[in-house]
LUMMI-542817 format. One record per residue (C-alpha): x, y, z. Coordinates in pm, 1 decimal. Layout:
N
pt xx X	yy Y	zz Z
...
END
This chain:
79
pt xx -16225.6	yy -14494.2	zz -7020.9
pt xx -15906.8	yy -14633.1	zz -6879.9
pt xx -15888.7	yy -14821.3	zz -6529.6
pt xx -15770.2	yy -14647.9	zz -6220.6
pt xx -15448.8	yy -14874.2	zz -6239.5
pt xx -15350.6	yy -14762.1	zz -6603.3
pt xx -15421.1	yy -14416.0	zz -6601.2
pt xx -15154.2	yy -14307.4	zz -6275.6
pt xx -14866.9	yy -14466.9	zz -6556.1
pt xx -14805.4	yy -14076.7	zz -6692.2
pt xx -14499.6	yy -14160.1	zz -6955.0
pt xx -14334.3	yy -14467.1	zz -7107.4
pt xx -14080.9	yy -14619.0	zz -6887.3
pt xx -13713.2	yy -14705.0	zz -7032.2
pt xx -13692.8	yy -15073.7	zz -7022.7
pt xx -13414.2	yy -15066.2	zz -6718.8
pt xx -13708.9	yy -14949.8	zz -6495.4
pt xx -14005.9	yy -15162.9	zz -6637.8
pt xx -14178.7	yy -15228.0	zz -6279.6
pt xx -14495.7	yy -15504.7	zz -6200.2
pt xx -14774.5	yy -15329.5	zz -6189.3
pt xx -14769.1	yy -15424.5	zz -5785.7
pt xx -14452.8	yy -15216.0	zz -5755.1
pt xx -14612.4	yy -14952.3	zz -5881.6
pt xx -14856.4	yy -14979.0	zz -5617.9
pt xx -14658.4	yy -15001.3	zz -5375.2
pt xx -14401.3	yy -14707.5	zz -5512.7
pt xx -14738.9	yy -14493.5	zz -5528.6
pt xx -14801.9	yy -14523.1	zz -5182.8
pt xx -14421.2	yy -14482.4	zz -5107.8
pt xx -14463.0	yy -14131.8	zz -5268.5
pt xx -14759.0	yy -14083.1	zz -5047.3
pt xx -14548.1	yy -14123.3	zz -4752.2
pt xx -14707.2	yy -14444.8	zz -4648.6
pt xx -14463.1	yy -14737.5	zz -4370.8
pt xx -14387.8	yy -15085.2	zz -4489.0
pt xx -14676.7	yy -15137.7	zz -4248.0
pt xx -14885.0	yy -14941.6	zz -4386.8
pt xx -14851.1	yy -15046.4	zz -4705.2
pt xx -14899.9	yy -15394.7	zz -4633.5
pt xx -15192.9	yy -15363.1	zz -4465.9
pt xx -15399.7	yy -15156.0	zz -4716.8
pt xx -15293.0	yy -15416.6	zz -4963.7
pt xx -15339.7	yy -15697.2	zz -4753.5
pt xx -15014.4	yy -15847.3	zz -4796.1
pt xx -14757.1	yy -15933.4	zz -4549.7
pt xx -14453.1	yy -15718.3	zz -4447.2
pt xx -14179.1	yy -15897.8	zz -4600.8
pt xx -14362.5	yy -15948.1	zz -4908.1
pt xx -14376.9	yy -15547.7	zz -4929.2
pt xx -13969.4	yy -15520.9	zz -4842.1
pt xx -13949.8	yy -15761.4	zz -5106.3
pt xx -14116.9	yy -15523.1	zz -5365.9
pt xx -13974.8	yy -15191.9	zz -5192.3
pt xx -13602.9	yy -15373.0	zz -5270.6
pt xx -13672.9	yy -15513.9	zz -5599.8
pt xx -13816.1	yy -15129.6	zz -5652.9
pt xx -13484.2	yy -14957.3	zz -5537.6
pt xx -13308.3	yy -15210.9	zz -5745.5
pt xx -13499.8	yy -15107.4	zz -6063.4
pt xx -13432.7	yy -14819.1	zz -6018.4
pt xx -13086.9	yy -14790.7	zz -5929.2
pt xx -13164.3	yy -14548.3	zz -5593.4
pt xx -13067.1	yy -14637.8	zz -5232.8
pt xx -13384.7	yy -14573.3	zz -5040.5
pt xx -13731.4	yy -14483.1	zz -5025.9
pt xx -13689.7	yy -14121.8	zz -5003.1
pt xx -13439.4	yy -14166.9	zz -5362.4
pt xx -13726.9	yy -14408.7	zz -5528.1
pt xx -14018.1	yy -14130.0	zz -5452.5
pt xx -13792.1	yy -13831.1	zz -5573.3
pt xx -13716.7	yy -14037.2	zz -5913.6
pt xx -14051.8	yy -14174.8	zz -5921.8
pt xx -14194.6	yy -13769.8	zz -5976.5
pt xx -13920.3	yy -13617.6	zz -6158.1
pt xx -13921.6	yy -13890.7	zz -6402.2
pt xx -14344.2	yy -13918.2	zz -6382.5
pt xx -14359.6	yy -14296.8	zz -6351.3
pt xx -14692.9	yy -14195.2	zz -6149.7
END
């Protein structure tokens, strides 16, 4: 039986977009429609450590926002 965290990765993802397994939480709850805020509080980190892995997300992924990284993130099934 696979782990919660391992089973929401759907396909293989190209090298260029190869995220930590903490942006993918946080790019989950992106989807999900979730604040910097809120984010950080559910994972008990602080807010700039969350705009640090939203940017380094948008980076990977060569998008301009959050709205961008969420529409990639489900067309492309990273999640």
């Amino acid at each position: 039986m696979s782990s919660p965290k391992t089973s929401r990765i759907k396909a293989p993802v190209p090298y260029r977009f190869k995220l930590t397994e903490r942006e993918f939480e946080v790019l989950s709850r992106i989807v999900e429609g979730q604040s910097n805020p809120q984010i950080a509080s559910a994972l008990y980190l602080s807010l700039n450590t969350i705009k640090s892995h939203v940017n380094s997300i948008l980076n990977k992924l060569g998008v301009n926002d959050r709205v961008q990284a969420a529409v990639f993130a489900v067309r492309n099934h990273l999640l």
